[in-house]
C-alpha positions in Angstrom: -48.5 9.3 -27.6 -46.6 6.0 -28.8 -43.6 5.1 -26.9 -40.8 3.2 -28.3 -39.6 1.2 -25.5 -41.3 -0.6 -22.3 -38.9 1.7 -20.0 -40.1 5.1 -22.2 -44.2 3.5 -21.4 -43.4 2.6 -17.8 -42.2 6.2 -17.3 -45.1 7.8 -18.9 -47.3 6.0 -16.8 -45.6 7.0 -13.6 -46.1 10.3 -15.0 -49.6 10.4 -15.8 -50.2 8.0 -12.2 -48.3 10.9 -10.6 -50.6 13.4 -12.2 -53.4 11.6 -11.4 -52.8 11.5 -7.6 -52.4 15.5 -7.3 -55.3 16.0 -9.1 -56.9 13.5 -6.4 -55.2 15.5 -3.6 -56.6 18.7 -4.9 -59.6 17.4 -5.1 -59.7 16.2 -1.4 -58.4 19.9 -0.6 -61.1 21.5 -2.5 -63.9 18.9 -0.7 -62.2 19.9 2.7 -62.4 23.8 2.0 -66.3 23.0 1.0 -66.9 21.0 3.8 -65.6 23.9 6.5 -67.0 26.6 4.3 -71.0 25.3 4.2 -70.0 24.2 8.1 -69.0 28.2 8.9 -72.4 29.9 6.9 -74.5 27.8 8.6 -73.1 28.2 11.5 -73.6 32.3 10.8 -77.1 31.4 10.5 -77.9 29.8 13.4 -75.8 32.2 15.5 -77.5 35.6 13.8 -81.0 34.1 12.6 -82.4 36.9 14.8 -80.9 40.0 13.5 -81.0 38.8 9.8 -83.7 40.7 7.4 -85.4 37.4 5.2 -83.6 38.9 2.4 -80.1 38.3 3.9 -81.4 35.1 5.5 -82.4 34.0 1.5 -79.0 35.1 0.2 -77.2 33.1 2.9 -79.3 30.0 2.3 -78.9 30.3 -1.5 -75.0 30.5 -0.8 -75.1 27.3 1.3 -76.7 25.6 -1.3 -74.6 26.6 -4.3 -71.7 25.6 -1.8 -73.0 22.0 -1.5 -73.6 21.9 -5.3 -69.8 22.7 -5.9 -68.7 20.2 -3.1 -70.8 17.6 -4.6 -69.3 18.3 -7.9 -65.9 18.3 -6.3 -67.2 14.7 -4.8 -68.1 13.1 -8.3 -64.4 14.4 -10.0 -63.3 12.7 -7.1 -64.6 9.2 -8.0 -64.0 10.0 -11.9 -60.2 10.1 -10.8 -59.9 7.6 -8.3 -61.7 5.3 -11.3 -59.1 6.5 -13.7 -56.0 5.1 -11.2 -57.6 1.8 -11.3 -57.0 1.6 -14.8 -54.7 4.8 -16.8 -55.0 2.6 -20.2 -58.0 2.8 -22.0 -57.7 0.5 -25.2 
């Protein structure tokens, strides 16, 4: 996209700066969410390690990891952005 005048450019980058910070505050939602969600299973574990079967135990563990994989995921999109505010242009 080629704008014609400085004012049109400074406004597009506002834009796309604007953009840019939701998506990080998204991000820091999602990471949150993760954060209380892994928190809350393990918690379940520890409470009702007892009356768990192994297979339910191995379901549970196997959703706790998945979790972590997705808030680590979450984490690294997190630094992609917060690289891309440092510097919107490219070229």
């Amino acid at each position: 996209m080629f704008n014609r005048t400085e004012a049109e450019e400074r406004r597009y980058l506002e834009a796309i700066v604007g953009k840019l910070h939701q998506a990080l505050k998204e991000m820091d939602d999602k990471v949150s969410s993760t954060y209380e969600a892994v928190i809350e299973a393990k918690k379940y574990l520890w409470d009702n390690a007892a009356a768990l079967d192994p297979a339910e135990r191995a379901a549970n563990r196997v959703d706790v990891s998945l979790t972590i994989d997705l808030g680590e995921k979450a984490i690294a999109k997190r630094r992609r952005v917060q690289k891309l505010l440092q510097s919107p242009y490219f070229g």
